[in-house]
N, CA, C and O atoms as a Maestro MAE file, in Angstrom:
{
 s_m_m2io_version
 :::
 2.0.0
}

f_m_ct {
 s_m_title
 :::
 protein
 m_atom[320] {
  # First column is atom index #
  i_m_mmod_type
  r_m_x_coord
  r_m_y_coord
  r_m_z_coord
  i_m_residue_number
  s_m_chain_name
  s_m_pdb_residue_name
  s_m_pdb_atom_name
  i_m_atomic_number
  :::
  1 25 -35.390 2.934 -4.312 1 A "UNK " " N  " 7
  2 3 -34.974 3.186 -2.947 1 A "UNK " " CA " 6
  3 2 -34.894 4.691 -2.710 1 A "UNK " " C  " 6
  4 15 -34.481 5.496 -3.544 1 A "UNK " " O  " 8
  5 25 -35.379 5.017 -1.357 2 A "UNK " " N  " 7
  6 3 -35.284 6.624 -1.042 2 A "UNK " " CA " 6
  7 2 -34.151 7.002 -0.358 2 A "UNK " " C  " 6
  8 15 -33.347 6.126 -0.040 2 A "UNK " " O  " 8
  9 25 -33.913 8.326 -0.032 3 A "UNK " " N  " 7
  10 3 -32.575 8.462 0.481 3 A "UNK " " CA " 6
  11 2 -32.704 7.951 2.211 3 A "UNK " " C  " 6
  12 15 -31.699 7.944 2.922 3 A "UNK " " O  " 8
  13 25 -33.604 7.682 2.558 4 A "UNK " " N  " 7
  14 3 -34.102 7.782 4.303 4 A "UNK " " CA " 6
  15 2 -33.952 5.873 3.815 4 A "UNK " " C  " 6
  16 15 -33.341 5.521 4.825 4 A "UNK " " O  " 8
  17 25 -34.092 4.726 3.089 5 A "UNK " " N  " 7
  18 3 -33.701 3.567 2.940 5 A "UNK " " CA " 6
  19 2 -32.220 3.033 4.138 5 A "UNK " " C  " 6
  20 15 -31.120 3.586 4.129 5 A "UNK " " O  " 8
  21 25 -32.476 2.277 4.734 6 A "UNK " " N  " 7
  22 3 -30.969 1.562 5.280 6 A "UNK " " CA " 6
  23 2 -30.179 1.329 3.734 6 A "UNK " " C  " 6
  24 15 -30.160 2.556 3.822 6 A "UNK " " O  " 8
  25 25 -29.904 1.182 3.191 7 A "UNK " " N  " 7
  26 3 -28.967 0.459 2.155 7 A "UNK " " CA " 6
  27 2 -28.535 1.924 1.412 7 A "UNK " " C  " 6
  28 15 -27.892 1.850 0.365 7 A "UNK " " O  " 8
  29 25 -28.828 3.016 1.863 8 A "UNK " " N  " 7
  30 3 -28.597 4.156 0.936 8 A "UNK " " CA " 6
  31 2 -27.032 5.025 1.497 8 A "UNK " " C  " 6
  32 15 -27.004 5.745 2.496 8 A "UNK " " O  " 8
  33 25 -26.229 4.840 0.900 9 A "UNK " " N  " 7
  34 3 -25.234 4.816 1.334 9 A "UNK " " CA " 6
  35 2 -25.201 7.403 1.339 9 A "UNK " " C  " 6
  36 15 -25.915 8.072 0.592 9 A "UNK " " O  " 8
  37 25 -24.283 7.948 2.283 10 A "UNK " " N  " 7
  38 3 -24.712 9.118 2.165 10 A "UNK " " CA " 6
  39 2 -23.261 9.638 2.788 10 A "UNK " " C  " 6
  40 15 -22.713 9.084 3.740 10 A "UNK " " O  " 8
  41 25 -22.768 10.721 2.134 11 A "UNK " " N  " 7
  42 3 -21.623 11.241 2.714 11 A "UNK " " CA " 6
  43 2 -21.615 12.171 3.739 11 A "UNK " " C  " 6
  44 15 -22.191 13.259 3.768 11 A "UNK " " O  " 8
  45 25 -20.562 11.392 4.999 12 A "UNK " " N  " 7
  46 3 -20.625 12.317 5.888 12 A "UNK " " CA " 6
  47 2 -19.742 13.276 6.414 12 A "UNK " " C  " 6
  48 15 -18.586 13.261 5.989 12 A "UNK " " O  " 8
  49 25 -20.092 14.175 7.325 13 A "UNK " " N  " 7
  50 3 -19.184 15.256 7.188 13 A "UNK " " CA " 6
  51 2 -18.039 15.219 7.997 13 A "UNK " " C  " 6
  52 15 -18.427 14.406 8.835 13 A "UNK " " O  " 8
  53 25 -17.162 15.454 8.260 14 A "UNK " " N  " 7
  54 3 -15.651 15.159 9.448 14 A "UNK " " CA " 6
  55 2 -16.554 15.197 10.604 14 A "UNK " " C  " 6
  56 15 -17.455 16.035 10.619 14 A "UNK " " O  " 8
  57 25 -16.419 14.470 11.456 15 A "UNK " " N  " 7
  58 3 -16.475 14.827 13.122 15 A "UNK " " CA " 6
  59 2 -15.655 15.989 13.723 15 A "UNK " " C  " 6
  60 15 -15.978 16.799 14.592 15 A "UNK " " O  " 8
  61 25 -14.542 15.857 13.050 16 A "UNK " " N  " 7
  62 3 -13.742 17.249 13.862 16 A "UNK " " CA " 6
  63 2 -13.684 18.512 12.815 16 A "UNK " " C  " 6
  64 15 -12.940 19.432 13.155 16 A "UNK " " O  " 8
  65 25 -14.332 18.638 11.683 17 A "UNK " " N  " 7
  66 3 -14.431 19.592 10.617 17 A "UNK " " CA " 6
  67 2 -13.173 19.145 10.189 17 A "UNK " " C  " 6
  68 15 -12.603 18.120 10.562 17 A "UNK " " O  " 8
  69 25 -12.721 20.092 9.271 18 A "UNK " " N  " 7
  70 3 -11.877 19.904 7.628 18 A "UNK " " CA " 6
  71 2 -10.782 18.794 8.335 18 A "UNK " " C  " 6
  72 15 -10.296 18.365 9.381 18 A "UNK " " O  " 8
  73 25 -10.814 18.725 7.167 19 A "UNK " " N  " 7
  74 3 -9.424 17.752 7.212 19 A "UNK " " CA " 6
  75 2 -7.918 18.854 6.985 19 A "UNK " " C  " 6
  76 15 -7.850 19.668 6.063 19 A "UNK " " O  " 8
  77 25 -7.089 18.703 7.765 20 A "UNK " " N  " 7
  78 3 -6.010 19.202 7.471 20 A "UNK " " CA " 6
  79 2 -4.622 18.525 7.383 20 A "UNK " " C  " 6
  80 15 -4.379 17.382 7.770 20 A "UNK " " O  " 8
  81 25 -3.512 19.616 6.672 21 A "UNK " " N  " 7
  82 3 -2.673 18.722 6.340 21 A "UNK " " CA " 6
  83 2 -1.763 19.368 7.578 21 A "UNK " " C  " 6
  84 15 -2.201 20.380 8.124 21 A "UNK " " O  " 8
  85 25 -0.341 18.721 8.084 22 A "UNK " " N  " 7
  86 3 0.485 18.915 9.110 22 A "UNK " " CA " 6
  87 2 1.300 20.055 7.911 22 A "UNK " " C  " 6
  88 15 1.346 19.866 6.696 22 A "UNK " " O  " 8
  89 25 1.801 21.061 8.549 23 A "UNK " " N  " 7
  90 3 2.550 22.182 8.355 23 A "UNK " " CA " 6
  91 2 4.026 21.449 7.689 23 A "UNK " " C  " 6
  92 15 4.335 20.403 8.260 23 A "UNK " " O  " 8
  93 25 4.872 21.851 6.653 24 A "UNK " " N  " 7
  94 3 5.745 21.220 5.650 24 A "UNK " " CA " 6
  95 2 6.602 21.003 6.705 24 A "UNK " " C  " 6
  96 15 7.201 19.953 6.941 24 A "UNK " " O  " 8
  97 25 6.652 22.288 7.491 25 A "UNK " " N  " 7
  98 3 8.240 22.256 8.514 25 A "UNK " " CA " 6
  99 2 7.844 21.662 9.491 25 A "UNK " " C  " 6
  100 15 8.164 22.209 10.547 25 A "UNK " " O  " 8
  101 25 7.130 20.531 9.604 26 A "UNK " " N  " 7
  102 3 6.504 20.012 11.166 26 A "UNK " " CA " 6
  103 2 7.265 18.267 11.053 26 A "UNK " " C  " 6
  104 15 7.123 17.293 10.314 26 A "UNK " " O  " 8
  105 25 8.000 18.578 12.111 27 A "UNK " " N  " 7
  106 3 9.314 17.855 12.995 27 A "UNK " " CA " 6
  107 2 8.631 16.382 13.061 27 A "UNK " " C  " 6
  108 15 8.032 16.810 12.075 27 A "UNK " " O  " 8
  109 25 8.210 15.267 13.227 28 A "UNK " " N  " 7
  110 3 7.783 14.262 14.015 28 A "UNK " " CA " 6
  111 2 9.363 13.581 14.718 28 A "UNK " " C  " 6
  112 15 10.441 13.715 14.139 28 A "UNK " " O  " 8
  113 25 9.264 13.155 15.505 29 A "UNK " " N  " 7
  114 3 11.082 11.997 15.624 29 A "UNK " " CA " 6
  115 2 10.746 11.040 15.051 29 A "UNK " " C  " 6
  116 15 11.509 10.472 14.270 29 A "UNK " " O  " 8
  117 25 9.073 10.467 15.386 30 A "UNK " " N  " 7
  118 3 9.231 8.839 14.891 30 A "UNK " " CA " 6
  119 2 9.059 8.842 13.557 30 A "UNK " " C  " 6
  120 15 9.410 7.795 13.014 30 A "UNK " " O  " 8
  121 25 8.576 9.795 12.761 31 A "UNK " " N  " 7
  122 3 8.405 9.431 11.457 31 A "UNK " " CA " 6
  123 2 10.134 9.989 10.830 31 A "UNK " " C  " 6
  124 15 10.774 9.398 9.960 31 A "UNK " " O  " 8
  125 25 10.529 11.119 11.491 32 A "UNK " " N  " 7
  126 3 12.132 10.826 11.256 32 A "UNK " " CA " 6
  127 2 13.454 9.601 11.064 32 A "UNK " " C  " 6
  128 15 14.284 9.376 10.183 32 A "UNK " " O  " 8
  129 25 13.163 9.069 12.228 33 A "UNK " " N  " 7
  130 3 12.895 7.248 12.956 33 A "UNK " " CA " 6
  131 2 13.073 6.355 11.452 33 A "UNK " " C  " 6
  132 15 14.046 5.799 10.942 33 A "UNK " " O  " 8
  133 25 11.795 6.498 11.072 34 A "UNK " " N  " 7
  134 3 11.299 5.433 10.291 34 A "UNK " " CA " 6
  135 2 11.759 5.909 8.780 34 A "UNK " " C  " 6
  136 15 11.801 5.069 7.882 34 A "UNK " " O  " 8
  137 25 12.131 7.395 8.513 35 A "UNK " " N  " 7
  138 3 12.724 7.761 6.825 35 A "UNK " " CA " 6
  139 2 14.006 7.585 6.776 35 A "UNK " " C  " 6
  140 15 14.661 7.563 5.735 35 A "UNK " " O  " 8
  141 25 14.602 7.400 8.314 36 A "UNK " " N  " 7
  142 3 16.407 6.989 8.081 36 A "UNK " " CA " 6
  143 2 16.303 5.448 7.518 36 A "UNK " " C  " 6
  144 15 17.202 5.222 6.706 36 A "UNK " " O  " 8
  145 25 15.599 4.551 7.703 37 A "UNK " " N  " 7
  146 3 15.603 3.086 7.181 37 A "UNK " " CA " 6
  147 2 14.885 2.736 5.574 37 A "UNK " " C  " 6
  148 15 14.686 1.623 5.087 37 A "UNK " " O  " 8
  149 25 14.583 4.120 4.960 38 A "UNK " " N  " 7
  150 3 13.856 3.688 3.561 38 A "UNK " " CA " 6
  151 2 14.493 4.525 2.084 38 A "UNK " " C  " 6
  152 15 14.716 5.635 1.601 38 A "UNK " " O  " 8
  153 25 14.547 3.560 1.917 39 A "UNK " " N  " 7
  154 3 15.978 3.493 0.485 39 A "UNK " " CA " 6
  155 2 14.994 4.443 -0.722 39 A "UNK " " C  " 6
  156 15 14.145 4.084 -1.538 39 A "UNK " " O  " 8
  157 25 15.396 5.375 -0.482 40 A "UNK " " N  " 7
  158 3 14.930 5.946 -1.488 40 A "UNK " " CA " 6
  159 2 14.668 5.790 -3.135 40 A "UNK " " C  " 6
  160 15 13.786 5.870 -3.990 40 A "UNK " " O  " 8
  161 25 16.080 5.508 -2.944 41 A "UNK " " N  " 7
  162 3 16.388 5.145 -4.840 41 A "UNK " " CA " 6
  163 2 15.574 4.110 -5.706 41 A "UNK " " C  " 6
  164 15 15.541 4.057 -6.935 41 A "UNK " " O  " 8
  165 25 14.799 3.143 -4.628 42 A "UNK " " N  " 7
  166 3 14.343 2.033 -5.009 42 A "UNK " " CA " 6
  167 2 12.755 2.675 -5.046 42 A "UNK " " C  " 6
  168 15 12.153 2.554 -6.113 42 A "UNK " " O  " 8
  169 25 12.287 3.135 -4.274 43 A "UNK " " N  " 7
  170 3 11.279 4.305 -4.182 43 A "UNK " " CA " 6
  171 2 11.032 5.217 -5.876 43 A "UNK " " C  " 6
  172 15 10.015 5.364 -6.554 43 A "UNK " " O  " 8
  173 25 12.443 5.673 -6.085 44 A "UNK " " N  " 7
  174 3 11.914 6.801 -7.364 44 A "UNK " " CA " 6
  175 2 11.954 5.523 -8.179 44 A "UNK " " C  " 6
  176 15 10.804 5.119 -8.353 44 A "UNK " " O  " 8
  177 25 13.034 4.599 -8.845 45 A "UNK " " N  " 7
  178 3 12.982 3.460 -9.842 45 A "UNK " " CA " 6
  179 2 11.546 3.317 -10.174 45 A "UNK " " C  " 6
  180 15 11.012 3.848 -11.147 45 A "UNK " " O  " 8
  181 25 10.991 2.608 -9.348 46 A "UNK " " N  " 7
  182 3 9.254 2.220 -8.808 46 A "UNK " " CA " 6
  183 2 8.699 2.701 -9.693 46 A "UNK " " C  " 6
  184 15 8.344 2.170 -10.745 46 A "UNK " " O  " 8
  185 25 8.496 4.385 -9.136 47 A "UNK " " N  " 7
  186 3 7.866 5.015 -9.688 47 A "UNK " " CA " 6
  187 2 7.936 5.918 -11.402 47 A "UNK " " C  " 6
  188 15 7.075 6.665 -11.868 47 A "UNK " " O  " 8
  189 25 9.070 5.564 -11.934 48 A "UNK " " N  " 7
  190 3 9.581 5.543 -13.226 48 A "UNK " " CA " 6
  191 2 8.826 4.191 -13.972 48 A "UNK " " C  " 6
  192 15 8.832 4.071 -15.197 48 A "UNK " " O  " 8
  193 25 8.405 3.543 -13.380 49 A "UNK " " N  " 7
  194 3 7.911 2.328 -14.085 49 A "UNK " " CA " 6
  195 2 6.491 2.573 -14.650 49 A "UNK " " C  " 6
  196 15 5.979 3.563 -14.128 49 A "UNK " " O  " 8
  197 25 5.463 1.769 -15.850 50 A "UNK " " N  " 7
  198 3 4.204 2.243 -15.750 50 A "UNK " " CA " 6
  199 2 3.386 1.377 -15.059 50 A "UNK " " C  " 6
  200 15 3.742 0.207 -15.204 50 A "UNK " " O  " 8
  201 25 2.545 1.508 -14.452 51 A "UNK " " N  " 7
  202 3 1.395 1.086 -13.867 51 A "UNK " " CA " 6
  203 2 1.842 -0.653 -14.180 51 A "UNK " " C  " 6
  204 15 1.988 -1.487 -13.287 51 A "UNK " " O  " 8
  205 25 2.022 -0.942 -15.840 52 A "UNK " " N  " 7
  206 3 1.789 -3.032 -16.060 52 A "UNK " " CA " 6
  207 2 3.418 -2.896 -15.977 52 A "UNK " " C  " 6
  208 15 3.690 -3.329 -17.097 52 A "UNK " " O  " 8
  209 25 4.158 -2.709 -15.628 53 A "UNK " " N  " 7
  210 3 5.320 -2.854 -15.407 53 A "UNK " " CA " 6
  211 2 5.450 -3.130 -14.258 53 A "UNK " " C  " 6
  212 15 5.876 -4.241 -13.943 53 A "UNK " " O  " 8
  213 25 5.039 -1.966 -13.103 54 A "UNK " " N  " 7
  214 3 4.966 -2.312 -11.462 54 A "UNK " " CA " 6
  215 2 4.096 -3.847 -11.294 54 A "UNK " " C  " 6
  216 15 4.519 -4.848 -10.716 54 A "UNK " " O  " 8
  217 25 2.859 -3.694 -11.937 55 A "UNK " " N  " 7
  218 3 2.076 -4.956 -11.816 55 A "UNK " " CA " 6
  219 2 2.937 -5.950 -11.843 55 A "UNK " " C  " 6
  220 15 3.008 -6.640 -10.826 55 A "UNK " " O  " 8
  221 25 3.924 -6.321 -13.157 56 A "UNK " " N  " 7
  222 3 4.379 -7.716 -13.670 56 A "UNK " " CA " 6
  223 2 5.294 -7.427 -12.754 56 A "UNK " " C  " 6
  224 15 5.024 -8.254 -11.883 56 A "UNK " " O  " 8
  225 25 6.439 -6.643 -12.257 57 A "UNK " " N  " 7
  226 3 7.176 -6.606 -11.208 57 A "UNK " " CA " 6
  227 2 6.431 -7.364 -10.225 57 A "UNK " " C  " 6
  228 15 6.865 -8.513 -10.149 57 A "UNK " " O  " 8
  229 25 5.525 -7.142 -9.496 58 A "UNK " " N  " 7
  230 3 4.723 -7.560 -8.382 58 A "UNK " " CA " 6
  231 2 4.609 -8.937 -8.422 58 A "UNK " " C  " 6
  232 15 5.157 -9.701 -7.626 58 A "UNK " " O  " 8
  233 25 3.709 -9.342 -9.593 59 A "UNK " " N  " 7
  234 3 3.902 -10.783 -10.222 59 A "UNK " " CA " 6
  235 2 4.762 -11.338 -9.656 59 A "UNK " " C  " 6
  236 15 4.734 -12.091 -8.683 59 A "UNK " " O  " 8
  237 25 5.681 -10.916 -10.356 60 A "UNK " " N  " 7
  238 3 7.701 -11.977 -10.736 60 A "UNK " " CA " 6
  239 2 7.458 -11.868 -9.310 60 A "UNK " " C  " 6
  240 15 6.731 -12.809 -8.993 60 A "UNK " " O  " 8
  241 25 7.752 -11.104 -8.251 61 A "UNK " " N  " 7
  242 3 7.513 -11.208 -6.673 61 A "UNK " " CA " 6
  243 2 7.005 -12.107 -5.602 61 A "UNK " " C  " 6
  244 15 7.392 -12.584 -4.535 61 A "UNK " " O  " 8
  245 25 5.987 -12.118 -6.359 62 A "UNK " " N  " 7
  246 3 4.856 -13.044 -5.297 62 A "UNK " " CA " 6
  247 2 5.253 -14.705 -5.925 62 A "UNK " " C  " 6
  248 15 5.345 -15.709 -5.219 62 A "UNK " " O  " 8
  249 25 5.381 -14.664 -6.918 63 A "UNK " " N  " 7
  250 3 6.016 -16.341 -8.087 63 A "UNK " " CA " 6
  251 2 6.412 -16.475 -6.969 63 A "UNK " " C  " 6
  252 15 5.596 -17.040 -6.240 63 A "UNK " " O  " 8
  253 25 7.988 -15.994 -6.182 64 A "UNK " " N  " 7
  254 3 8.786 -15.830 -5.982 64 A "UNK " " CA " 6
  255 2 8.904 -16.309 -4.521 64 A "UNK " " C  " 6
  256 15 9.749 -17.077 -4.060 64 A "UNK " " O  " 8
  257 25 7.814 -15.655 -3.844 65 A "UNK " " N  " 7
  258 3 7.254 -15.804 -2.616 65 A "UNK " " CA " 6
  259 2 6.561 -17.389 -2.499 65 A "UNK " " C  " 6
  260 15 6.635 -18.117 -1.509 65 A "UNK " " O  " 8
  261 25 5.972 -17.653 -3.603 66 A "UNK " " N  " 7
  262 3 5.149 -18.930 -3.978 66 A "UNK " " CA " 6
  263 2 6.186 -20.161 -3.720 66 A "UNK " " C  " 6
  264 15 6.161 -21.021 -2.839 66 A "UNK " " O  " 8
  265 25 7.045 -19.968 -4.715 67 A "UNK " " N  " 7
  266 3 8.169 -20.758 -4.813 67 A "UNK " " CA " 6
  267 2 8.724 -20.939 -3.411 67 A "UNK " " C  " 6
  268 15 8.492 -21.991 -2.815 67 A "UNK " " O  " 8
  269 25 9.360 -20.087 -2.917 68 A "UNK " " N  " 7
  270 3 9.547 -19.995 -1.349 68 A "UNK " " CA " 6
  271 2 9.036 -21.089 -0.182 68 A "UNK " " C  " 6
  272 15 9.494 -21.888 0.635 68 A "UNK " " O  " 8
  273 25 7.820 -20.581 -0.660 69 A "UNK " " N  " 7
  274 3 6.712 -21.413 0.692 69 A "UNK " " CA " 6
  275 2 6.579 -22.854 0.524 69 A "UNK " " C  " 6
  276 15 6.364 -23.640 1.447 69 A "UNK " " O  " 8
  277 25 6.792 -23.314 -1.334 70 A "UNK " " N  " 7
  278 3 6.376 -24.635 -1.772 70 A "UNK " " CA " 6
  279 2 7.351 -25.560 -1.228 70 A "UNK " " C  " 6
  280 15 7.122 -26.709 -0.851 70 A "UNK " " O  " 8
  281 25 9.412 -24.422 -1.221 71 A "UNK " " N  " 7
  282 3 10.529 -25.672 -0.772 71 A "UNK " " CA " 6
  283 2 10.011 -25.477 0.956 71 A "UNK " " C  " 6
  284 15 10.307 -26.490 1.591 71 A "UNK " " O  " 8
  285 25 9.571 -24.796 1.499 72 A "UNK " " N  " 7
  286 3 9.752 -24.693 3.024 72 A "UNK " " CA " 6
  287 2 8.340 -25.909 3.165 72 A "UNK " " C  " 6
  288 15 8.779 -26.757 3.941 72 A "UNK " " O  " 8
  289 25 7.350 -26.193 2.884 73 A "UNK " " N  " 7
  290 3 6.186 -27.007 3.002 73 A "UNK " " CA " 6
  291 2 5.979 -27.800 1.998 73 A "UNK " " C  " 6
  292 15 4.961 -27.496 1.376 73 A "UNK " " O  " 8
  293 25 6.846 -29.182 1.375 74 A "UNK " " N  " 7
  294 3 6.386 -29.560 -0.216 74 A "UNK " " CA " 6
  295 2 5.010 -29.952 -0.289 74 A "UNK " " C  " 6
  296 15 4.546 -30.175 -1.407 74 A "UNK " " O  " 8
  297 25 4.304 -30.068 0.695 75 A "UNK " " N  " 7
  298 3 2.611 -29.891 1.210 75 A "UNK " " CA " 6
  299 2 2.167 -28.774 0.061 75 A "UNK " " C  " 6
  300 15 1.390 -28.835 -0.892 75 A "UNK " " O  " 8
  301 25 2.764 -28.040 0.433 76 A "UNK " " N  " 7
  302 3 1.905 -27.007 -0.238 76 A "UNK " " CA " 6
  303 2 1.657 -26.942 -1.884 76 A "UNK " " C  " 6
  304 15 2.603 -27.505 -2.434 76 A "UNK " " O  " 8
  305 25 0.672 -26.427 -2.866 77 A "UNK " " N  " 7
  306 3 0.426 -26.448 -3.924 77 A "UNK " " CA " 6
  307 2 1.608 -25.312 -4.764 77 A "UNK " " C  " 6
  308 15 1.965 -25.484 -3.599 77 A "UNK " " O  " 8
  309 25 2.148 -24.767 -5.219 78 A "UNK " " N  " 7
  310 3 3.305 -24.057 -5.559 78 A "UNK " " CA " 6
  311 2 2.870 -23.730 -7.228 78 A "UNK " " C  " 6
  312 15 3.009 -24.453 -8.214 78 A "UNK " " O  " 8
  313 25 2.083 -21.851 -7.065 79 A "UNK " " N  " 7
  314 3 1.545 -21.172 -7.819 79 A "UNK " " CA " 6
  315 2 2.686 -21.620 -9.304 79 A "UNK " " C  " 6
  316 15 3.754 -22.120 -8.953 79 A "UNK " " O  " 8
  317 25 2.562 -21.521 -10.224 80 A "UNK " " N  " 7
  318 3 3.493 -21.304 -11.230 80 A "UNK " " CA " 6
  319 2 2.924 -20.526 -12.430 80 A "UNK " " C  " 6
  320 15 3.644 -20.265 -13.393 80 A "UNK " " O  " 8
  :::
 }
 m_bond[319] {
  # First column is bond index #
  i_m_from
  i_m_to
  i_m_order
  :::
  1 1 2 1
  2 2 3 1
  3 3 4 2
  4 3 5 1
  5 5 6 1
  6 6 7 1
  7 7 8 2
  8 7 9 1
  9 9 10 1
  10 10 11 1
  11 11 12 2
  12 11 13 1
  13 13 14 1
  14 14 15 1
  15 15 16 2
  16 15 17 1
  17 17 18 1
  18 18 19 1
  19 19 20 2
  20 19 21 1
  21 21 22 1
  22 22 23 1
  23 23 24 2
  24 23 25 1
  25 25 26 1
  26 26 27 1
  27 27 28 2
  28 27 29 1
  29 29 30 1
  30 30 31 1
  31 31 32 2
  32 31 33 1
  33 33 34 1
  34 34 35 1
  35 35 36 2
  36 35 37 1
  37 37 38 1
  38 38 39 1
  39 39 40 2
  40 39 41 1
  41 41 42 1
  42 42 43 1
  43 43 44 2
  44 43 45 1
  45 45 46 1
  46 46 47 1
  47 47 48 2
  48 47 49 1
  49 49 50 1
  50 50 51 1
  51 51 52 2
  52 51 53 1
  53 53 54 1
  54 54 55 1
  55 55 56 2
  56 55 57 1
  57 57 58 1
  58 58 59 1
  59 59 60 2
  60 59 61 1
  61 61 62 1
  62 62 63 1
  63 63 64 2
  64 63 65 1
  65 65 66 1
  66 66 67 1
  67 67 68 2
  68 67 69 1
  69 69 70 1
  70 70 71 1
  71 71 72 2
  72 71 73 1
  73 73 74 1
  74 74 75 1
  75 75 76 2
  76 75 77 1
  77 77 78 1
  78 78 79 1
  79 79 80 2
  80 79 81 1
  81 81 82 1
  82 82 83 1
  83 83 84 2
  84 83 85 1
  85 85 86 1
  86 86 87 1
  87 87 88 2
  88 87 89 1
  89 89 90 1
  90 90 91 1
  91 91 92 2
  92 91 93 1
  93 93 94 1
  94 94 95 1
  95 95 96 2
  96 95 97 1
  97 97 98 1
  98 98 99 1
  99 99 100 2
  100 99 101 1
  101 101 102 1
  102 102 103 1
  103 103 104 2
  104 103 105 1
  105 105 106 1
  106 106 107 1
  107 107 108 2
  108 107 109 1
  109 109 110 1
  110 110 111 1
  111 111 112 2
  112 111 113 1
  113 113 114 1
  114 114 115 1
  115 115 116 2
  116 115 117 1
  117 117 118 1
  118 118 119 1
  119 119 120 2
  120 119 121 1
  121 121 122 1
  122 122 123 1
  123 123 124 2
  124 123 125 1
  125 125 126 1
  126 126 127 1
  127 127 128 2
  128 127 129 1
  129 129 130 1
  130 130 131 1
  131 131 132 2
  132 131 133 1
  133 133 134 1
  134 134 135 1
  135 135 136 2
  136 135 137 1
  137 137 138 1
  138 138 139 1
  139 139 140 2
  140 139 141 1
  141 141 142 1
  142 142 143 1
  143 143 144 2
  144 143 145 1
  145 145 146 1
  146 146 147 1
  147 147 148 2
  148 147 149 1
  149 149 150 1
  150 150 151 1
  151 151 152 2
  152 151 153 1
  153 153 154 1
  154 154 155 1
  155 155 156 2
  156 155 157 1
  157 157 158 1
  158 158 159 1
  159 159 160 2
  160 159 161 1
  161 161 162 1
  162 162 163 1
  163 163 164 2
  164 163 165 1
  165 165 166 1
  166 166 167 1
  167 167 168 2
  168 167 169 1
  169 169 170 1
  170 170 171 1
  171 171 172 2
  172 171 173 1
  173 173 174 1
  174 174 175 1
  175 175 176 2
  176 175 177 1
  177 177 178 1
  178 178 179 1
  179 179 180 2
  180 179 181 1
  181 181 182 1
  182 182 183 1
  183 183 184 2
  184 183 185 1
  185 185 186 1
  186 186 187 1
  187 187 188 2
  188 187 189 1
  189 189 190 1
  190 190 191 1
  191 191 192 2
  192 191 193 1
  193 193 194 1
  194 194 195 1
  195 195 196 2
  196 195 197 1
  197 197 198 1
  198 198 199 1
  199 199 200 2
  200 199 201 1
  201 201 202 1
  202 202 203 1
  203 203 204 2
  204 203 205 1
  205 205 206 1
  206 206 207 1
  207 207 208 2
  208 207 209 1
  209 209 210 1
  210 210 211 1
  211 211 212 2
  212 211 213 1
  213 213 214 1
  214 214 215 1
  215 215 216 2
  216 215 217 1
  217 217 218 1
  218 218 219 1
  219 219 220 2
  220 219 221 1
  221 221 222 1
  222 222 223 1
  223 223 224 2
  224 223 225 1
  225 225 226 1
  226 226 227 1
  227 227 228 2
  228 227 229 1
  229 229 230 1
  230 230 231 1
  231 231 232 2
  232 231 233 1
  233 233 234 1
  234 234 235 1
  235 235 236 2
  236 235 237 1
  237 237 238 1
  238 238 239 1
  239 239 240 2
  240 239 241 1
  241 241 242 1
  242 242 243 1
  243 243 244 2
  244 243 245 1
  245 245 246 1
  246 246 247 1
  247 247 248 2
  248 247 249 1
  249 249 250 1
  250 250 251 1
  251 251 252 2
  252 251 253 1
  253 253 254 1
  254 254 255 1
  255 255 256 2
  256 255 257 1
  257 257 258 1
  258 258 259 1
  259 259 260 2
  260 259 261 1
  261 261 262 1
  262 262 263 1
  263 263 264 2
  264 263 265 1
  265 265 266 1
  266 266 267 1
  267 267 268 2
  268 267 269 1
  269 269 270 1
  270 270 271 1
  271 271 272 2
  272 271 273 1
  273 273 274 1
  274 274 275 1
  275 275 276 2
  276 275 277 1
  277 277 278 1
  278 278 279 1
  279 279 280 2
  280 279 281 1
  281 281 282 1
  282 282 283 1
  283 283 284 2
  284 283 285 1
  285 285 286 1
  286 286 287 1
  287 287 288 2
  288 287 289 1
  289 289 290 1
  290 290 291 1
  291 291 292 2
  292 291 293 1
  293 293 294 1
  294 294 295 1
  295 295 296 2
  296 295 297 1
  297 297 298 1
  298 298 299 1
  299 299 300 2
  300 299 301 1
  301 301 302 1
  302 302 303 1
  303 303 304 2
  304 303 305 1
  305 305 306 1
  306 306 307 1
  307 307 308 2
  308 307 309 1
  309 309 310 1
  310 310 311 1
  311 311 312 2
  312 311 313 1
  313 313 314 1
  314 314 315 1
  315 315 316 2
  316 315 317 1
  317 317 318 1
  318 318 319 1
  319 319 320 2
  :::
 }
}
């Protein structure tokens, strides 16, 4: 396949040039808004964990979620 091919995948450049980041001291309200409601502590824990730790966390989670849905619908098949 040549690069001029439909299927040739090709990187393109910003429409509005670079990408930039917002200035450290730059105010939003709503994203202010939205960091008064998020628990930090549970945030750093998280991230103290390794990579198959968060995974099996996630796991035990969704079981969890599974279990959930199976008493609300006994229809349903109920992951185990």
């Amino acid at each position: 396949m040549n690069e001029s091919s439909p299927g040739v995948l090709r990187e393109q450049p910003f429409p509005y040039g670079e990408r930039q980041l917002a200035p450290a001291d730059a105010y939003d309200p709503l994203l202010e808004a939205f960091k008064r409601d998020v628990d930090r502590t549970l945030l750093r824990q998280n991230l103290k964990l390794t990579p198959e730790e968060r995974f099996r966390k996630f796991l035990s989670f969704m079981k969890g979620v599974y279990e959930l849905r199976g008493k609300a619908n006994p229809n349903l098949k109920v992951w185990r």
